[in-house]
C-alpha positions as CSV (number, residue, x, y, z in Angstrom):
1,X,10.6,-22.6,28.3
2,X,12.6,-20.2,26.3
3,X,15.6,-21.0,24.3
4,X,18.7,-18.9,24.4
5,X,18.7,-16.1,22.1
6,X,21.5,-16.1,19.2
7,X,24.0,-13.4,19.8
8,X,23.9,-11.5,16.4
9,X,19.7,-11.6,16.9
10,X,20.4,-10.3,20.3
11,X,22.7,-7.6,18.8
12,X,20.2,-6.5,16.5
13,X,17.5,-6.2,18.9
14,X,19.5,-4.5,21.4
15,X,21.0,-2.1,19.0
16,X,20.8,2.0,19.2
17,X,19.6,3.9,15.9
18,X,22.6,3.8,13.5
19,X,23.2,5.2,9.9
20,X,22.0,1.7,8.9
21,X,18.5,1.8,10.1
22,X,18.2,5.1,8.2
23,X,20.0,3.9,4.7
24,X,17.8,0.3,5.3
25,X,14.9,3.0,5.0
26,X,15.5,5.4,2.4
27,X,16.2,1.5,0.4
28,X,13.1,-0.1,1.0
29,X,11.4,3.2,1.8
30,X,12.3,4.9,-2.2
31,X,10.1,1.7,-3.1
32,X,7.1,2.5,-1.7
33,X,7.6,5.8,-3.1
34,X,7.3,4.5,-6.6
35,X,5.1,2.0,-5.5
36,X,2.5,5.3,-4.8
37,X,3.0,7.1,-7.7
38,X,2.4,3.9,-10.0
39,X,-0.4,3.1,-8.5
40,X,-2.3,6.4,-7.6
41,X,-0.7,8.6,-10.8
42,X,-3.3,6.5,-13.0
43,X,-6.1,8.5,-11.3
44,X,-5.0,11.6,-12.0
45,X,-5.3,11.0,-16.0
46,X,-7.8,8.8,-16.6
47,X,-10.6,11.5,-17.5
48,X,-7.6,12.8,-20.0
49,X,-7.4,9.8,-21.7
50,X,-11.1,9.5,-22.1
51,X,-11.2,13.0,-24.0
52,X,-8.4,11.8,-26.1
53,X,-9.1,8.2,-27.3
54,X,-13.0,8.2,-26.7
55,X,-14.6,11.4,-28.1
56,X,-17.4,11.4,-29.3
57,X,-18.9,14.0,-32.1
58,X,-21.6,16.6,-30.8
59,X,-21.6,15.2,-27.7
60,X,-22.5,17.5,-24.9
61,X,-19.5,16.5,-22.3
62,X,-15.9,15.9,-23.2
63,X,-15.1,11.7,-24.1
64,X,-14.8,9.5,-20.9
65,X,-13.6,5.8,-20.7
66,X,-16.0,3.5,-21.3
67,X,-17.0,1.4,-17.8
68,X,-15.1,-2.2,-18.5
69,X,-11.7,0.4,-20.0
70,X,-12.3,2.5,-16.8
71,X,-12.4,-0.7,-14.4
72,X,-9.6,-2.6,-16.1
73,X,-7.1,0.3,-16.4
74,X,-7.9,1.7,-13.0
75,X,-7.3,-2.1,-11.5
76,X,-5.2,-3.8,-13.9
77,X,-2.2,-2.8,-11.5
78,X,-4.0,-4.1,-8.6
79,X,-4.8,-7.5,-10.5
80,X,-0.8,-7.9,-10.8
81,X,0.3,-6.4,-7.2
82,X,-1.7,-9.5,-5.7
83,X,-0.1,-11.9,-7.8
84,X,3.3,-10.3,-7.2
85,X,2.7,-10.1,-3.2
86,X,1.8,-14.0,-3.3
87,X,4.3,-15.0,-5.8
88,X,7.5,-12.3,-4.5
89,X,6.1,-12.7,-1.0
90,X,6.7,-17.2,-1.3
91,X,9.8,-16.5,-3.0
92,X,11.1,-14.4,-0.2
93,X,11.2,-17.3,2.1
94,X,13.0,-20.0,-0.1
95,X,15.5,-17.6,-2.2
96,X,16.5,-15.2,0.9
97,X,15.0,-11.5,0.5
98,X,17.9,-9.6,-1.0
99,X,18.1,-12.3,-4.2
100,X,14.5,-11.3,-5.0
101,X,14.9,-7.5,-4.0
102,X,16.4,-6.4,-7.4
103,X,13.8,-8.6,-9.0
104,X,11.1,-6.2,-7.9
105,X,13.0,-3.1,-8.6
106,X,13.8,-3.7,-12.3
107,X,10.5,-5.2,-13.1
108,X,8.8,-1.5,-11.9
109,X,11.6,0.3,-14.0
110,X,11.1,-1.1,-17.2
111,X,7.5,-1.5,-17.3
112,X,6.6,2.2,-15.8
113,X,8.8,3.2,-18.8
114,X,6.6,0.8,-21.2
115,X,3.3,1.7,-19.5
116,X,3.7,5.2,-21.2
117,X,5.2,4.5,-24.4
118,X,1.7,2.2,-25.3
119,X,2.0,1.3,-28.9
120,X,-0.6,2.5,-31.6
121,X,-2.6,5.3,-32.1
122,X,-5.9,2.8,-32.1
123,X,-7.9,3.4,-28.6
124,X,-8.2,-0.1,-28.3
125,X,-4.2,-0.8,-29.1
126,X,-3.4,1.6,-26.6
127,X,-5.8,0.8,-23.6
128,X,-4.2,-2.8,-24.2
129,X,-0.7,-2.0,-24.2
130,X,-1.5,0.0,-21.1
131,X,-3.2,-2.6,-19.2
132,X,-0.7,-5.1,-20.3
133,X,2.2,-3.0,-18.5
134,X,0.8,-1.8,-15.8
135,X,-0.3,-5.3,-14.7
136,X,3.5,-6.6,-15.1
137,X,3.9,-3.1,-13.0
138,X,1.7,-4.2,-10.6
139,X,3.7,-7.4,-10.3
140,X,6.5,-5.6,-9.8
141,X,4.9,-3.6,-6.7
142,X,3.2,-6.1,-5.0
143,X,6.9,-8.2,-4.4
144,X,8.4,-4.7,-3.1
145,X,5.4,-4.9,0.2
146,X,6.3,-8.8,1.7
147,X,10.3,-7.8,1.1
148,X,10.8,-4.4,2.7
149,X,8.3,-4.7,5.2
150,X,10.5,-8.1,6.5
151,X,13.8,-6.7,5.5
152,X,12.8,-3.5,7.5
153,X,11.5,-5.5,10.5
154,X,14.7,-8.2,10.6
155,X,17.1,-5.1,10.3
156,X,15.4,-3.1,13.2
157,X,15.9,-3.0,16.8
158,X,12.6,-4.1,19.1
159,X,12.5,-0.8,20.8
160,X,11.9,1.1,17.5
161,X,11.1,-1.0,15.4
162,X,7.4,-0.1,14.3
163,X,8.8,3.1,13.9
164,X,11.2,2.1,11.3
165,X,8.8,-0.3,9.4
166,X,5.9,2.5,9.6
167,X,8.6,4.6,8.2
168,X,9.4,2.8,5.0
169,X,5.6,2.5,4.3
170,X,5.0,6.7,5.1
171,X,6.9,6.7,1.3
172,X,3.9,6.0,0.3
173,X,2.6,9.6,0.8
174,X,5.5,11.6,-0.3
175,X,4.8,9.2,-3.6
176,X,1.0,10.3,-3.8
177,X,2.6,13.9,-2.7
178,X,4.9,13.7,-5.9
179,X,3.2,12.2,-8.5
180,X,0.4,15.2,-7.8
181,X,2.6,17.6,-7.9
182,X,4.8,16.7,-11.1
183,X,1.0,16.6,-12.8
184,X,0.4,20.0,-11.6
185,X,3.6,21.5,-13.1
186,X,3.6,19.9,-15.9
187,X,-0.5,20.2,-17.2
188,X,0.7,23.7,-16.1
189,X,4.0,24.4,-18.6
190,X,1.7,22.3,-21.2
191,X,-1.3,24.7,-20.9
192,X,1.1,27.6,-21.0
193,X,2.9,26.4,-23.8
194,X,0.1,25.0,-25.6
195,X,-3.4,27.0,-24.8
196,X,-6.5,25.9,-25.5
197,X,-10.4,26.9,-25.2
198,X,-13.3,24.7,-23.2
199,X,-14.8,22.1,-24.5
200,X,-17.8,24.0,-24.5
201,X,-16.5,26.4,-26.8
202,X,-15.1,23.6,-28.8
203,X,-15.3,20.2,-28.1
204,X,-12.2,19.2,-30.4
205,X,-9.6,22.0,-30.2
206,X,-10.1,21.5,-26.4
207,X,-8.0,18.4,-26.7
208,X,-4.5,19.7,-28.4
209,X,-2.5,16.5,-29.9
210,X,0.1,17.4,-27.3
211,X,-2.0,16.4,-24.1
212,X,-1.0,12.4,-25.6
213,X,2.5,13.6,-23.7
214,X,1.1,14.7,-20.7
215,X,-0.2,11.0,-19.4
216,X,3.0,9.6,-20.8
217,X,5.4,11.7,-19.3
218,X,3.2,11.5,-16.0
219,X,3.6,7.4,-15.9
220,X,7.1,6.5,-17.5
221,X,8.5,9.6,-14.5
222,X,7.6,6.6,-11.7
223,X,10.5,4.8,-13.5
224,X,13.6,7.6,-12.0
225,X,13.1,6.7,-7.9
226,X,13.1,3.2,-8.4
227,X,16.2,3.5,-10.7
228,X,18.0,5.4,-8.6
229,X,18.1,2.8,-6.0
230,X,18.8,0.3,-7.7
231,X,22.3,-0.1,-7.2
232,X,22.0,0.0,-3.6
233,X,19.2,-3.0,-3.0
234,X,22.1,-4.9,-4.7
235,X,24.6,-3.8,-2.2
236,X,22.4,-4.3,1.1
237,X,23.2,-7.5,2.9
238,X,20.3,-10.2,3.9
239,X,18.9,-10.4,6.9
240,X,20.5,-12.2,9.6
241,X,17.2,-13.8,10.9
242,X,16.8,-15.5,7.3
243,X,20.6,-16.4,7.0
244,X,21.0,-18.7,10.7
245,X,17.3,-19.4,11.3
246,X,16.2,-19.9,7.6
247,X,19.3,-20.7,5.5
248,X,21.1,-22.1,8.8
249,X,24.3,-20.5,8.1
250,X,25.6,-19.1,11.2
251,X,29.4,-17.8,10.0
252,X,27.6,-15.8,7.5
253,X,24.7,-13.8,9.4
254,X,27.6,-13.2,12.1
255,X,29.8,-12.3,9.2
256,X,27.5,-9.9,7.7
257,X,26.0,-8.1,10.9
258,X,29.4,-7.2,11.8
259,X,30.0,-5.0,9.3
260,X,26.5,-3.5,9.5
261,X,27.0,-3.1,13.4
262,X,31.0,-2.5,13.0
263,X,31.3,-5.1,16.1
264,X,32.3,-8.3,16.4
265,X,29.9,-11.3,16.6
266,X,30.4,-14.9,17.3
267,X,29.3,-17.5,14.6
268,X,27.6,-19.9,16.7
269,X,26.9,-23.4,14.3
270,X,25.9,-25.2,17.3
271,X,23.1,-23.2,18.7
272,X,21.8,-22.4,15.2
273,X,21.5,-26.0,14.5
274,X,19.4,-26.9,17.7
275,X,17.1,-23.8,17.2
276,X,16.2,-24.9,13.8
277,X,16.0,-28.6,14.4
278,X,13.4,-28.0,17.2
279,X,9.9,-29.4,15.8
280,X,8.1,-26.0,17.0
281,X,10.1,-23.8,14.7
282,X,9.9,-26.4,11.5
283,X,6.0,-26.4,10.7
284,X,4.9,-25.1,7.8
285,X,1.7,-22.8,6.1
286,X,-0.6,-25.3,6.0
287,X,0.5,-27.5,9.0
288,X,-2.0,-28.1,12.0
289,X,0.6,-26.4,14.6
290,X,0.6,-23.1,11.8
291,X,-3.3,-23.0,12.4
292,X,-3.1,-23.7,15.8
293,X,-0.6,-21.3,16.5
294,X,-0.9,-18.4,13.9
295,X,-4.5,-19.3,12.4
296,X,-6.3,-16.2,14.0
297,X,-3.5,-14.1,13.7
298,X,-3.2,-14.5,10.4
299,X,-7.5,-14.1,10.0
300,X,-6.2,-11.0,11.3
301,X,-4.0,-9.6,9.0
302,X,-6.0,-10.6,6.2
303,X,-9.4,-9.5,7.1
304,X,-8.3,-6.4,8.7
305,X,-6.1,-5.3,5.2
306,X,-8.7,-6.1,3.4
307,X,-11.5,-4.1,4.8
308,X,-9.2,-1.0,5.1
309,X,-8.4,-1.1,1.6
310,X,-11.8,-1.3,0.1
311,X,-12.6,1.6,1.9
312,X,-9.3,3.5,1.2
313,X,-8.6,2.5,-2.4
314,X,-12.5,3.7,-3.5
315,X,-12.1,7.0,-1.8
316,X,-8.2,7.8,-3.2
317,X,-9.1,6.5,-6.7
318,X,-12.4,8.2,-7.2
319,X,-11.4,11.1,-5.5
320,X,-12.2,13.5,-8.5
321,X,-15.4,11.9,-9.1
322,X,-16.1,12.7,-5.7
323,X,-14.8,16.4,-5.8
324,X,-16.8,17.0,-9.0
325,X,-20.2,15.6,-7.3
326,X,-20.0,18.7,-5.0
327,X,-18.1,21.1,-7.2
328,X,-14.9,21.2,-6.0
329,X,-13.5,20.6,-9.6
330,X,-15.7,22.5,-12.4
331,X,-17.6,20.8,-15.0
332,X,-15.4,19.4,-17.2
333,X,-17.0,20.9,-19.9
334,X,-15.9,24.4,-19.0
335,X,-12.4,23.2,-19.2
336,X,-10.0,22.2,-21.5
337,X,-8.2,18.3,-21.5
338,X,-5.0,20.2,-19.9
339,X,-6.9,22.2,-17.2
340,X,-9.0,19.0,-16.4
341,X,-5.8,17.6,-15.5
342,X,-4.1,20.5,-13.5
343,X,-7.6,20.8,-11.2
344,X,-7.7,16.6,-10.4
345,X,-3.9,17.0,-9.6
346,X,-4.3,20.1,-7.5
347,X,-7.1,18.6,-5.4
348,X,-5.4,15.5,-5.0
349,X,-1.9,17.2,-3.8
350,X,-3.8,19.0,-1.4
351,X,-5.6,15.9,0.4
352,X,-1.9,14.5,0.1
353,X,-0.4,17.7,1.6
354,X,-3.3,18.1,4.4
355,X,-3.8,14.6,5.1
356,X,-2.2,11.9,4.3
357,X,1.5,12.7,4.2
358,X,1.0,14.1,8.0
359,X,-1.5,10.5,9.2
360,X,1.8,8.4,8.0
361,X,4.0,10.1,10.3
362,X,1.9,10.5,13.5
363,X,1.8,6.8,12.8
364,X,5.6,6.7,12.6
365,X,6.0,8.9,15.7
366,X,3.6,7.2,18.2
367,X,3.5,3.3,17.3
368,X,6.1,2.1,19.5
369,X,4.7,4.3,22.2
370,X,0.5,3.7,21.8
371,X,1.0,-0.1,20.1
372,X,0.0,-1.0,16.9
373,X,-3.2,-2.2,18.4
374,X,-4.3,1.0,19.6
375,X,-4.0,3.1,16.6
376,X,-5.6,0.6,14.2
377,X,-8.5,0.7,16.3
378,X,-8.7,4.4,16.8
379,X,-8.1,4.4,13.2
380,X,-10.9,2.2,11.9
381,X,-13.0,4.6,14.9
382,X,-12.6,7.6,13.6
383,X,-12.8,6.7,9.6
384,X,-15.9,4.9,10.6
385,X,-17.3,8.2,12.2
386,X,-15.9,10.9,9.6
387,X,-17.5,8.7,6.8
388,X,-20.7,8.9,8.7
389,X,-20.8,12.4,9.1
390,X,-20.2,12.7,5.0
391,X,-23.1,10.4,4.4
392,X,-25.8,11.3,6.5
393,X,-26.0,15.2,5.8
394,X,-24.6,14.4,1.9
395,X,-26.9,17.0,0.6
396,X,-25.8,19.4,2.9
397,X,-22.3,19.1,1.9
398,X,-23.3,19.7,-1.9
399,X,-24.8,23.4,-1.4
400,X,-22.5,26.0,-2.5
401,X,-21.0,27.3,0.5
402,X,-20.6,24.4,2.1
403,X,-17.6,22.6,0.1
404,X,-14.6,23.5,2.2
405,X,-16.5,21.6,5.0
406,X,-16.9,18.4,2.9
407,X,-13.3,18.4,2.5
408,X,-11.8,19.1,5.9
409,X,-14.0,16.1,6.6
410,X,-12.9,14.0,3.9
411,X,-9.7,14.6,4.3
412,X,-9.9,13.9,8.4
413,X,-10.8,10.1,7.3
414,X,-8.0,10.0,5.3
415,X,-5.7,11.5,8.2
416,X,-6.9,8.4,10.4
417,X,-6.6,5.8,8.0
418,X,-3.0,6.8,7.6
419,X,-2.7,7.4,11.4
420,X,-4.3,4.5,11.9
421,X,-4.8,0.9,10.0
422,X,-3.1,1.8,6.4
423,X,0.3,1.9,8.3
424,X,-0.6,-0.9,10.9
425,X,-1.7,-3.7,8.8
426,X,1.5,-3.5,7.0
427,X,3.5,-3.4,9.8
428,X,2.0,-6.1,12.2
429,X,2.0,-9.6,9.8
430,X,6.0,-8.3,9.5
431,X,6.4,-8.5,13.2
432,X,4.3,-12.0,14.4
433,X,5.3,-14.4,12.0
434,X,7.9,-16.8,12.3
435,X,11.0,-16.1,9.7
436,X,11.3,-19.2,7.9
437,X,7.4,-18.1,6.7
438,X,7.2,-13.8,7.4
439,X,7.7,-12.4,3.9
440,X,5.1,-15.3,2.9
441,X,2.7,-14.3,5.3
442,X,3.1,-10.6,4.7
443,X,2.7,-11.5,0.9
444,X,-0.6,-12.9,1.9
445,X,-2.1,-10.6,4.0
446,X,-1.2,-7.7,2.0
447,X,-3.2,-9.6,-1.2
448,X,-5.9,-9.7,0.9
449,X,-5.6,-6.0,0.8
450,X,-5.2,-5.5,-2.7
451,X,-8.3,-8.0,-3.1
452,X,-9.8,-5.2,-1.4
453,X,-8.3,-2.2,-3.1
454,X,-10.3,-4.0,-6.4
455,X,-13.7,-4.5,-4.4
456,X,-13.4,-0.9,-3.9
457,X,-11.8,0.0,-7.0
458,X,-14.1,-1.7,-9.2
459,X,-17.4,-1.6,-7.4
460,X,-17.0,1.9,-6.6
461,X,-17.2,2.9,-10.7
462,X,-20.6,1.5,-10.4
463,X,-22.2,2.0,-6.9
464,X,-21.2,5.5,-6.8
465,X,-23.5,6.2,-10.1
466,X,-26.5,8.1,-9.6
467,X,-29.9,6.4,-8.9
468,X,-31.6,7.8,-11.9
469,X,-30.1,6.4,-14.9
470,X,-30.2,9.5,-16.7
471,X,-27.8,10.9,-14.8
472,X,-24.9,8.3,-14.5
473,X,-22.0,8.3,-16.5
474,X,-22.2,7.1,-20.3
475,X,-22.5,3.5,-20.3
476,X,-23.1,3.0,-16.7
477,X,-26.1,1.5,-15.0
478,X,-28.2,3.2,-12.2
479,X,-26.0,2.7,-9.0
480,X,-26.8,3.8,-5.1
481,X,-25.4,7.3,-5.6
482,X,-22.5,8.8,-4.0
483,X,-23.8,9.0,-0.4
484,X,-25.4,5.6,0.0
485,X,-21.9,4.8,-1.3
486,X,-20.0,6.2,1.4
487,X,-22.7,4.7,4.0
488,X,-21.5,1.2,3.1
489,X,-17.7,2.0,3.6
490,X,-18.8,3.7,6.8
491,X,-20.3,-0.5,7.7
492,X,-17.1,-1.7,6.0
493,X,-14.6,0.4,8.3
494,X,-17.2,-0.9,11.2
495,X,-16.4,-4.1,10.5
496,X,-12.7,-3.4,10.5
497,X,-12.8,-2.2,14.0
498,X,-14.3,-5.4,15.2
499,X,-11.5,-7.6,13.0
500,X,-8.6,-5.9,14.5
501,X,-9.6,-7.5,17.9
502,X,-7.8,-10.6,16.2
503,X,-4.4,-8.7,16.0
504,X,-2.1,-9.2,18.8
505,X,0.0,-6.6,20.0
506,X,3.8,-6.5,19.1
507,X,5.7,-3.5,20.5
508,X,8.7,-4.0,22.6
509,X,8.8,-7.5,21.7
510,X,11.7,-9.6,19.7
511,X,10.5,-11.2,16.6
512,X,11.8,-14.1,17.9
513,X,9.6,-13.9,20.8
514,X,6.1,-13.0,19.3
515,X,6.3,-15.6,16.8
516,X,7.2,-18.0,19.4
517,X,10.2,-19.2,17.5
518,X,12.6,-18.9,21.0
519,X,10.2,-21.1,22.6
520,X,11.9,-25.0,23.7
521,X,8.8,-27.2,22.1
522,X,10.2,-30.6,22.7
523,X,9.5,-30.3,27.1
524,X,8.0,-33.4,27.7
525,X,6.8,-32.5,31.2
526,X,5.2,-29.4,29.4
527,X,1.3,-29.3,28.3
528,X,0.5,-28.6,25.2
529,X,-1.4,-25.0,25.9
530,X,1.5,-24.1,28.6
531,X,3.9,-24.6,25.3
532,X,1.9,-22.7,23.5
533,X,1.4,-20.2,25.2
534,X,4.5,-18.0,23.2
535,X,2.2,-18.2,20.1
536,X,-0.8,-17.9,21.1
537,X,-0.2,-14.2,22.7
538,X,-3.4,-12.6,24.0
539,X,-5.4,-11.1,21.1
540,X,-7.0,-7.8,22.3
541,X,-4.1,-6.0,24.6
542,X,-4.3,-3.8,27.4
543,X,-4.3,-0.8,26.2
């Protein structure tokens, strides 16, 4: 039987769109945004600092990072945003969300600013100092996805609420967006300002000394969005759901949603006390009733994050690597370090522009009216197909002529795993999670994801190597080339499809309601599976 519903959690749930939903976005949502450009600005001057710090004299091709420097400062970040999703994602729950908030912010301020000041002039010195930062970066991140997906989902009303979740994690793209375009004007003043012939025509002038500013100036710029909203993560109140059903305090979540709402609420003490005293909303992570009631949600989450992010992490990193396999970007020899970095960032911007920025927002426009459900599985479809048809006729694709094909393609799998399970994993372990243990679940499901972002990350450097030795990159082994490659992320998005048959469906719902923390567990005349039936919502819904 269902318990009455607190008045301010009613409130929220029942309230229209205000200024507050949209300032609780740009918040959370300006975030995400340096969240992307941390992460994803790496790729787009990596093969710059190769030429710079690991040239080699008389060597045919320009210097390239060595395959344990590649792999550790391509996932160092992603080695730190799993500890920091665990470790921000726990604290979450026993702090309050808005305590930790700032935490998160500051920590990505000072050490994108670090990350590109690197000490040394010694390769190894610098790769260090690098890997160091970005990893206390990465910590940084990886708190910022548990808090303002939960802050975002206890602030929103039921009717829109995926909207406004999906919304905050849509940043993302504008931050991929950004970080390609700020690369592209600047390589550009830098090759205007300081020209230079190919490395072809000579290996060492083709690297001017001032192409050390370009990758600096590219990471230590992530630092200015999350600085700018800084102040105001301070200012935002917490969430009323972690206030009465978490930190019990009724007088202060009515207190505080009455200025966000600009009503007046009632403090009820009384009611809070018996909804958190109930036994069924007091079990913990690793309690029988959690895995009895949330077990194969949270199998879910994980698994489904996971898989998506192997699969999208190795295409966005190693997108250059893929563009130069069919000569989308020129050799790099018949370009100098400058150029090499104005063609990555230009291909990059466009899959941004073309794809992914517009896949966020068809997600944020139809999720509360198709269900999460159904556009992670159409997602995990269609990614599954697109990759397919890259693999299969790979050769095809790498005849001149036929580029612009291999790209519309490419970019289509991106377009559906943004429409599709990129936005929906991090929105769904916001919504079916009880409070007193959302941010922590959130935290774990989205280091699942990150767990998969390195799978891809790393193993990608060495599965996507040619089959004949000869031909892979310096210091690489023989891998399965890049089409058996995107065969086995065709498989892994496959296997995604069948995981998000786990995932319960959400929209329309109150949070209070899909976690089952409204229902009365202490009904004697009750059996156990009619009890817990709240929790144990139907897993594949009708769609």
């Amino acid at each position: 039987m269902a318990k009455e519903q607190l008045h301010v959690l009613n409130a929220l749930d029942g309230a229209k769109t205000q200024w507050y939903h949209f300032t609780a976005i740009i918040i959370a949502g300006m975030g995400f945004f340096t969240d992307a450009y941390d992460l994803f600005c790496i790729s787009l001057v990596t093969k710059l600092l190769g030429r710079i710090y690991f040239h080699v004299e008389g060597a045919m091709k320009p210097g390239t990072l060595p395959p344990n420097v590649s792999a550790a400062v391509n996932g160092v970040a992603f080695c730190g945003t799993l500890a920091g999703q665990l470790f921000f994602g726990w604290l979450g729950d026993k702090m309050g969300r808005k305590k930790v908030y700032g935490m998160t912010l500051m920590l990505m301020v000072i050490c994108s600013i670090a990350s590109g000041l690197s000490f040394g002039k010694d390769p190894k010195a610098v790769m260090a100092t690098l890997c160091f930062f970005r990893f206390w970066l990465g910590f940084g991140i990886g708190g910022d996805y548990p808090l303002s997906a939960t802050i975002m989902s206890e602030y929103a009303n039921k009717k829109t609420r995926g909207a406004f979740i999906a919304a905050v994690f849509a940043m993302q793209g504008f931050g991929i967006l950004a970080g390609g375009i700020f690369a592209l004007i600047l390589s550009a003043a830098f090759e205007a300002r300081f020209p230079a012939p190919s490395y072809a025509v000579d290996a060492l002038g083709s690297t001017v000394p001032q192409a050390d500013y370009v990758w600096r100036i590219i990471l230590m710029v992530g630092a200015l969005p999350a600085a700018m909203t800084y102040y105001w993560r301070l200012k935002i109140p917490e969430t009323a759901r972690y206030t009465a059903l978490v930190a019990k305090n009724a007088k202060q979540a009515a207190s505080d949603m009455s200025k966000v709402l600009q009503v007046d609420l009632e403090a009820e003490p009384a009611k809070v006390e018996q909804l958190t005293q109930d036994p069924a909303s007091s079990f913990g992570l690793f309690s029988h009733q959690f895995l009895r009631h949330h077990g194969l949600h949270l199998l879910g989450t994980t698994s489904t994050w996971f898989l998506l992010d192997i699969a999208f992490y190795s295409q966005n990193l190693f997108q250059k690597d893929i563009f130069s396999a069919i000569g989308w970007i020129p050799k790099a020899n018949t370009m100098n370090a400058v150029q090499e970095v104005y063609k990555i960032a230009r291909a990059q911007t466009l899959i941004a522009l073309c794809s992914t920025v517009p896949g966020y927002w068809f997600t944020v426009a139809l999720i509360d009216k198709l269900g999460r459900f159904s556009i992670q599985l159409m997602g995990f479809f269609f990614m599954t197909v697109f990759m397919f048809a890259l693999a299969i006729p790979y050769n095809h694709w790498t005849h001149p002529g036929n580029h612009i094909g291999f790209v519309v393609l490419y970019s289509f799998t991106f377009f559906f795993a943004n429409f599709g399970p990129n936005a929906t994993t991090f929105v769904v372990p916001a919504e079916i999670f009880p409070a007193r243990l959302r941010s922590t679940c959130h935290g774990i499901s989205a280091a699942c994801g990150k767990l998969g972002a390195m799978v891809g990350a790393f193993g990608f450097l060495y599965l996507a190597q040619n089959q004949d030795k000869a031909k892979a990159d310096a210091g690489y082994p023989a891998g399965i080339g890049v089409r058996n490659s995107l065969i086995v992320l065709g498989f892994v998005n496959l296997l995604g499809m069948l995981f998000t048959f786990l995932v319960p469906e959400s929209k329309g719902k109150s949070l209070e309601e899909i976690s089952g923390e409204n229902e009365d567990g202490s009904d004697e005349g009750v059996g156990m599976e009619e009890q817990n039936g709240a929790y144990n919502h139907r897993t594949v819904p009708t769609v």
